[in-house]
C-alpha positions as CSV (number, residue, x, y, z in Angstrom):
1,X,-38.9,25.8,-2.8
2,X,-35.5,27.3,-1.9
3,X,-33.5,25.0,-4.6
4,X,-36.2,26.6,-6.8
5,X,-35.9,30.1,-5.9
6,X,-32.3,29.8,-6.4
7,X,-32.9,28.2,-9.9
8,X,-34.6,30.8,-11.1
9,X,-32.4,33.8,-9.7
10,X,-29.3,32.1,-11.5
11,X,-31.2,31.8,-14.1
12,X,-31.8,35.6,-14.2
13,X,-28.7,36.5,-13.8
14,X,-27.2,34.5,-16.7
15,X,-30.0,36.0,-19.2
16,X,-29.3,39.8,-17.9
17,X,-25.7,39.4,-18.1
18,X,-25.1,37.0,-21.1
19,X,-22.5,37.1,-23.2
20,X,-21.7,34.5,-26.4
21,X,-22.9,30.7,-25.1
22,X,-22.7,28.6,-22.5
23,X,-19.5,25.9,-23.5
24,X,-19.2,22.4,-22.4
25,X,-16.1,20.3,-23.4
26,X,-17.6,16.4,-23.7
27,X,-14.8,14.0,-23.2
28,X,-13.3,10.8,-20.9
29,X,-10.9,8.1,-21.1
30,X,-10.2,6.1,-23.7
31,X,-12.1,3.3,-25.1
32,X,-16.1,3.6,-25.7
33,X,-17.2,5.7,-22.8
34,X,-20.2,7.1,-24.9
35,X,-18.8,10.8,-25.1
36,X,-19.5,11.4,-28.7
37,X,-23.1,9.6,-28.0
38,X,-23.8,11.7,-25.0
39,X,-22.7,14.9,-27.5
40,X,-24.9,14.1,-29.8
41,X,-28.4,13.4,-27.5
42,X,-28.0,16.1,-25.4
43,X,-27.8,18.5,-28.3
44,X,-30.9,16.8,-29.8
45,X,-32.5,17.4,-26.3
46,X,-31.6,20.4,-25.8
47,X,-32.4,21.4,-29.2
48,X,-36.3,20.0,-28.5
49,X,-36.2,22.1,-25.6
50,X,-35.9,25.4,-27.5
51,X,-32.5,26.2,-27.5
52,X,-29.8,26.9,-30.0
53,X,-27.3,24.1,-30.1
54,X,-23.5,24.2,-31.8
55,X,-21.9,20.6,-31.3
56,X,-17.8,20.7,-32.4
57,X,-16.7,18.0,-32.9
58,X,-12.7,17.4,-32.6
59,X,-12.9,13.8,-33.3
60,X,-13.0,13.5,-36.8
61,X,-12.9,9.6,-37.9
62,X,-15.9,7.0,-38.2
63,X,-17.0,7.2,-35.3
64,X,-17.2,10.8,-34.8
65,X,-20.2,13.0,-34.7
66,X,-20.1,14.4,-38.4
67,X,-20.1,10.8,-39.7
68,X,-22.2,9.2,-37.1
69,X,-25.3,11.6,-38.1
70,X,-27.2,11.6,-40.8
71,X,-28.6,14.5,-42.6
72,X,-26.2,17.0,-41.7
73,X,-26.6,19.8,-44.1
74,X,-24.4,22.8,-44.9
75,X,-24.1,26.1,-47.1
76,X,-21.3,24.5,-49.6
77,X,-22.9,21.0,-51.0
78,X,-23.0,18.8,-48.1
79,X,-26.0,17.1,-49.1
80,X,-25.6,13.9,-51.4
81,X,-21.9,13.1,-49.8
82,X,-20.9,9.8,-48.0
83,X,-20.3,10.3,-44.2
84,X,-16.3,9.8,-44.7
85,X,-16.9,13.1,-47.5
86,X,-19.2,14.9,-45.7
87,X,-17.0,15.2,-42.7
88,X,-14.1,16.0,-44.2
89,X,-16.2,19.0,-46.1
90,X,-17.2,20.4,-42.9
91,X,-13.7,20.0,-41.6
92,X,-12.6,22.1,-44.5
93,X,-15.1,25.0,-43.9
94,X,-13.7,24.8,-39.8
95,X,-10.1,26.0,-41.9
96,X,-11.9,28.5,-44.5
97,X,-14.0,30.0,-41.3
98,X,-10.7,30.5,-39.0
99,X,-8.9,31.9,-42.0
100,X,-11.8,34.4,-42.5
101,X,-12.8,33.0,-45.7
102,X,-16.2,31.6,-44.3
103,X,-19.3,32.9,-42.0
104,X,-20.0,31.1,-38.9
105,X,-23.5,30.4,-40.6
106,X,-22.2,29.0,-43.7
107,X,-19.3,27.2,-42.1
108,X,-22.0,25.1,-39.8
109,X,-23.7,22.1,-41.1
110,X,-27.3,22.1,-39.9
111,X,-28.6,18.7,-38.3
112,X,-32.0,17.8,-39.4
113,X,-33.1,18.1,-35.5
114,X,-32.2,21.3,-36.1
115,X,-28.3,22.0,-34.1
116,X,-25.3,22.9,-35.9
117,X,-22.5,21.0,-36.1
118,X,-19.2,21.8,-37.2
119,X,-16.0,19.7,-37.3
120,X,-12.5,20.9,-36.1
121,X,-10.1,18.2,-36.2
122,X,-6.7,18.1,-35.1
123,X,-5.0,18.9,-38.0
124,X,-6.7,21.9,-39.0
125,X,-6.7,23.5,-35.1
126,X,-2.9,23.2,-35.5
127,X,-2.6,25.4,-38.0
128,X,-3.5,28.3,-36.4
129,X,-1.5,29.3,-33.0
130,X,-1.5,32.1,-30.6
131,X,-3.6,35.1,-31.1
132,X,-4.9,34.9,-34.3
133,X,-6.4,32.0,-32.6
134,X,-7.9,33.3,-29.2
135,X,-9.3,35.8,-31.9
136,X,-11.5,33.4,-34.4
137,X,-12.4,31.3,-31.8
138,X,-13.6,34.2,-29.6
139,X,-15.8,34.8,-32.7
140,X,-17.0,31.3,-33.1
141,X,-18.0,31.0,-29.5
142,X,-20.0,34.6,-29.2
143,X,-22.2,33.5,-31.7
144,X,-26.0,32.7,-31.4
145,X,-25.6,29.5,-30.1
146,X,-27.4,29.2,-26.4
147,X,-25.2,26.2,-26.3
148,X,-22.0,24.9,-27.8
149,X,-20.8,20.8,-27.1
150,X,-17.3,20.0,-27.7
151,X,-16.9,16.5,-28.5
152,X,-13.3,17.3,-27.2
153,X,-10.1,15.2,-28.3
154,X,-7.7,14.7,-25.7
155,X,-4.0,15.6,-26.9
156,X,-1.2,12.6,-26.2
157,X,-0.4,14.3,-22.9
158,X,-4.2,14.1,-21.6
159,X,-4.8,18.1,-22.3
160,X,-7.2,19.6,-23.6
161,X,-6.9,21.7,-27.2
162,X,-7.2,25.6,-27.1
163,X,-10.8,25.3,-28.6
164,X,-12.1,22.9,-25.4
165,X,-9.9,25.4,-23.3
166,X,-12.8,28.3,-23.9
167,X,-15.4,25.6,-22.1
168,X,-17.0,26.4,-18.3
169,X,-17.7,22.7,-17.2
170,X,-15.3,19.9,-18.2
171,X,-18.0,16.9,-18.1
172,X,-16.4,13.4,-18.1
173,X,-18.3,10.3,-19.3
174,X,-17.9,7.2,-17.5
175,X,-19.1,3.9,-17.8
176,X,-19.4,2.3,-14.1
177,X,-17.1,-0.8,-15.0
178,X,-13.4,-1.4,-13.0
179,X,-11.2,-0.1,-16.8
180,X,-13.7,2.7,-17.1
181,X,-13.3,4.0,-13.7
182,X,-9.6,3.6,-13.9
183,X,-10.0,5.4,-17.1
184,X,-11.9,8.7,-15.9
185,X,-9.6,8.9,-13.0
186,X,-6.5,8.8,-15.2
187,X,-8.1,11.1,-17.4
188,X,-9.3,13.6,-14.8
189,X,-5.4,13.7,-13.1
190,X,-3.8,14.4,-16.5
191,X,-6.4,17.2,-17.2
192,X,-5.8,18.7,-13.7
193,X,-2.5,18.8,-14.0
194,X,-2.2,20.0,-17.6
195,X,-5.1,22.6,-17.0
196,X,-5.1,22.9,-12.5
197,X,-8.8,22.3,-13.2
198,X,-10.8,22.4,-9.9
199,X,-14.3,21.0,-10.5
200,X,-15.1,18.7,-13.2
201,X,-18.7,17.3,-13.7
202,X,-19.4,13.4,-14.3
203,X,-22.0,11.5,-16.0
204,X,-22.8,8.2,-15.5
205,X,-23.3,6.1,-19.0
206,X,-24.9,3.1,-19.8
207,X,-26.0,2.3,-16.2
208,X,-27.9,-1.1,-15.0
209,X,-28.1,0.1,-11.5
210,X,-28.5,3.7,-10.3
211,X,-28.1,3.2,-6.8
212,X,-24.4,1.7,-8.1
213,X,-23.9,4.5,-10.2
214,X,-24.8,6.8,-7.1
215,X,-22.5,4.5,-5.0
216,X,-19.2,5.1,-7.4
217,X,-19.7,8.7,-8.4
218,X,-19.5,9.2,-4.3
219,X,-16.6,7.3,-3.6
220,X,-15.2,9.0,-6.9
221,X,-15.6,12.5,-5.6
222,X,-14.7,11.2,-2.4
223,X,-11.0,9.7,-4.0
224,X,-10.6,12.9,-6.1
225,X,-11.2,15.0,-3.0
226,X,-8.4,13.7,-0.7
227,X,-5.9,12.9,-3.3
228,X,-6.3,15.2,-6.4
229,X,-8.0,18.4,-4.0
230,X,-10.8,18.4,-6.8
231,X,-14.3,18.9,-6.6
232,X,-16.6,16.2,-8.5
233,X,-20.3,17.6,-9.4
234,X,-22.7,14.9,-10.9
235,X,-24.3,15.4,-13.6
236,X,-26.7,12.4,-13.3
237,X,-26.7,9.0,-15.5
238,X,-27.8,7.1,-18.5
239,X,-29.6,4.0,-18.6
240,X,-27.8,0.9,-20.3
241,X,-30.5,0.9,-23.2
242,X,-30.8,-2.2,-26.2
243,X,-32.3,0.1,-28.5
244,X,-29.0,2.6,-27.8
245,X,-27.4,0.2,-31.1
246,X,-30.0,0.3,-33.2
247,X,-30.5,4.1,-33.0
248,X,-26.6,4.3,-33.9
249,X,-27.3,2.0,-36.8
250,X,-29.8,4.2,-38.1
251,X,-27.4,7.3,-37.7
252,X,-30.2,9.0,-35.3
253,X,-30.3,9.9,-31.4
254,X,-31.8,7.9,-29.6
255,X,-33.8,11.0,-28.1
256,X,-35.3,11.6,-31.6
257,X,-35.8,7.6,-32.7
258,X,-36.9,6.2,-29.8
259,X,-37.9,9.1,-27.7
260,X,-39.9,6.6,-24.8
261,X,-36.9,4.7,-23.7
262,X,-35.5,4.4,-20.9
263,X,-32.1,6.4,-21.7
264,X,-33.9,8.9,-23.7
265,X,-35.8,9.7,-20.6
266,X,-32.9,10.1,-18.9
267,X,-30.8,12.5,-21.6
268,X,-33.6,14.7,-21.8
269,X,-33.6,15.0,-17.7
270,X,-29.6,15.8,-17.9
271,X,-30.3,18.2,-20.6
272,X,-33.1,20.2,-18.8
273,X,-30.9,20.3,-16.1
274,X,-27.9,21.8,-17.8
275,X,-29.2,25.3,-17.5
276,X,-29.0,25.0,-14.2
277,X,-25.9,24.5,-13.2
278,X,-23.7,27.2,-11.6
279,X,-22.1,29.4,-14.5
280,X,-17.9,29.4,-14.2
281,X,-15.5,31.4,-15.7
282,X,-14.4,30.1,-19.0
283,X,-11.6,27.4,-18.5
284,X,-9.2,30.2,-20.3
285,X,-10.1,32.7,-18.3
286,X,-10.0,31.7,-14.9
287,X,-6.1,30.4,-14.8
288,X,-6.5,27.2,-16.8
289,X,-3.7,27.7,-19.3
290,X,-1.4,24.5,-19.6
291,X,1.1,24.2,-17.5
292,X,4.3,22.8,-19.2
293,X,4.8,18.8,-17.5
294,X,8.0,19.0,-15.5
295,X,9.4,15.9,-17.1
296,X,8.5,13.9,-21.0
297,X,5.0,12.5,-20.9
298,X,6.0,8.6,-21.2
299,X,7.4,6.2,-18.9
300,X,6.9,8.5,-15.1
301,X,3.7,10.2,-15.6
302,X,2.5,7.4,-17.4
303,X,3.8,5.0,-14.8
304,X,2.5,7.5,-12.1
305,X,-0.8,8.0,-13.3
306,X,-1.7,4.2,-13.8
307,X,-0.6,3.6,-9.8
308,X,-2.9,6.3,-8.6
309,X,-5.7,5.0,-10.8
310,X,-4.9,1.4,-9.4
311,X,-4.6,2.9,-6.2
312,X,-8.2,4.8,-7.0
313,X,-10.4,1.6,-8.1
314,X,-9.1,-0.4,-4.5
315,X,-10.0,2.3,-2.5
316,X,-13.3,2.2,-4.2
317,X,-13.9,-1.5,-4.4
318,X,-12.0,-2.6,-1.2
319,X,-10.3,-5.2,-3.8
320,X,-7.0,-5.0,-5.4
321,X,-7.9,-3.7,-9.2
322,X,-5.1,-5.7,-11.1
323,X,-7.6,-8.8,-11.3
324,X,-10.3,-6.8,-12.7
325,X,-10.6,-7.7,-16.4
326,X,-11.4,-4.5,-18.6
327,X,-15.2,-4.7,-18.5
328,X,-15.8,-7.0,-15.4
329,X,-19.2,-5.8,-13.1
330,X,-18.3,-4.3,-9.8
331,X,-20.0,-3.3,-6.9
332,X,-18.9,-0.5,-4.8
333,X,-18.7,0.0,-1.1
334,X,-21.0,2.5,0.6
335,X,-19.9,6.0,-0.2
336,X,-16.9,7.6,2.2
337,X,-17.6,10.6,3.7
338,X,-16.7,13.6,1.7
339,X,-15.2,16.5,2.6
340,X,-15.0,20.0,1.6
341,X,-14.2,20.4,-2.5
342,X,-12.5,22.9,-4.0
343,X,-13.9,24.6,-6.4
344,X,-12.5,26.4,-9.9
């Protein structure tokens, strides 16, 4: 009754005092985490739920939301293009809408679910710098939109791009394999020490047990805690799900196609959760500017990093992680005790 109470206050608060929409940057380490997967459901989720969803996507390529989805519509001829062209279309309206050329309602491309996506790839975000930037994307992000998804794109360094910088919660997708975790940790040290982020929030994808999951995103926290001083919130798990391929073949969510599966189920939960969370200062606002790397992002950090992420996955496993091929099933130890996270 209390958790609900306090639910419901937050939730007060936020709709008294809102201003522009709620921004979550969706990324993780490299490989096929699921990011741009977990994008795309919970927006479709979210959507069903009654709210207004942006998803930006920074990953522009084949496997990137615009060319993933089908049916994406838009103001300037979207319809009747391949997926290749019809990215690249909405890419072009990201440029025309920063350059003032553009409405946000006419840039967006309108998913058939009924979200808005619109891409932003690297190589139009470069071209605009400094505050002509903070401007436009003020703009963009005080729109209508209850919620905007940033399928965000890493830089070489492991930071984040100005447009993910505007985000409150940085939530990393992780598959609960040996590589994977490695991944998330490596990726979760660059960002905090590109960004000094505090508090990241973690999601558990394509999961065959949930007590595991439970298991690793403890020991997780537990490792980030003592050795990185940052605070992990969970932000639940997704069921490993056969039809999850097929839904992707089909260019649909798999909340939409097969809406009683198992990992549907589980989107929708995360998504009616969302709202829920504790609202944070804006990633931009709240001292997260990139701090300049004291020395060239290649052979030390590099080096560093992949130690503390070995270092990481054997104090998780109790095994030495150099044995672990990249996808090889673990099982964890019994969480450690955690200890008092900082917080953004």
């Amino acid at each position: 009754m209390d958790k609900f109470v306090i639910d419901q206050a937050e939730g007060l608060r936020r709709l008294l005092a809102r201003e522009g929409s709620r921004v979550i940057a969706v990324t993780g380490g490299p490989g096929s985490p699921g990011r741009t997967t977990v994008a795309i459901n919970l927006a479709a989720a979210l959507t069903a739920q009654g709210k207004d969803v942006l998803v930006i996507d920074e990953c522009l390529g084949p496997r990137s939301v615009s060319a993933l989805l089908g049916g994406v519509r838009g103001a300037s001829d979207v319809l009747g293009l391949s997926s290749g062209n019809r990215a690249g279309n909405l890419a072009g309206n990201f440029a025309a809408l920063m350059r003032g050329e553009m409405t946000l309602d006419a840039a967006v491309g309108r998913h058939a679910l009924g979200f808005g996506v619109l891409a932003a790839p690297g190589e139009h975000r470069a071209q605009y710098t400094g505050a002509q930037l903070d401007t436009q994307l003020s703009k963009l992000l005080a729109g209508p939109a209850d919620f905007v998804l940033i399928d965000a794109q890493l830089d070489a360094d492991g930071a984040l791009s100005p447009l993910a910088m505007h985000a409150h919660d940085v939530l990393i997708v992780m598959r609960v394999t040996a590589q994977a975790i490695t991944d998330a940790y490596a990726c979760m040290k660059r960002l905090h020490f590109a960004h000094a982020i505090g508090q990241f929030r973690v999601l558990a994808n394509h999961v065959e047990s949930i007590p595991e999951a439970q298991a690793v995103f403890e020991n997780l926290a537990g490792v980030a805690s003592r050795y990185l001083t940052v605070s992990l919130e969970s932000a639940g798990s997704v069921a490993a799900d056969p039809y999850m391929p097929r839904a992707l073949q089909l260019s649909r969510c798999i909340v939409d196609a097969f809406p009683s599966t198992a990992a549907a189920r589980d989107f929708r939960r995360v998504a009616a959760e969302l709202p829920h969370w504790p609202m944070r200062p804006a990633l931009s606002a709240s001292g997260g500017a990139r701090v300049a790397p004291a020395e060239p992002a290649s052979s030390a950090n590099s080096a560093g990093l992949a130690d503390s992420a070995d270092s990481f996955v054997s104090t998780v496993t109790g095994v030495p992680s150099a044995p672990a091929p990249a996808h090889a099933g673990w099982r964890a130890e019994p969480p450690v005790q955690r200890t008092a996270h900082q917080h953004a």
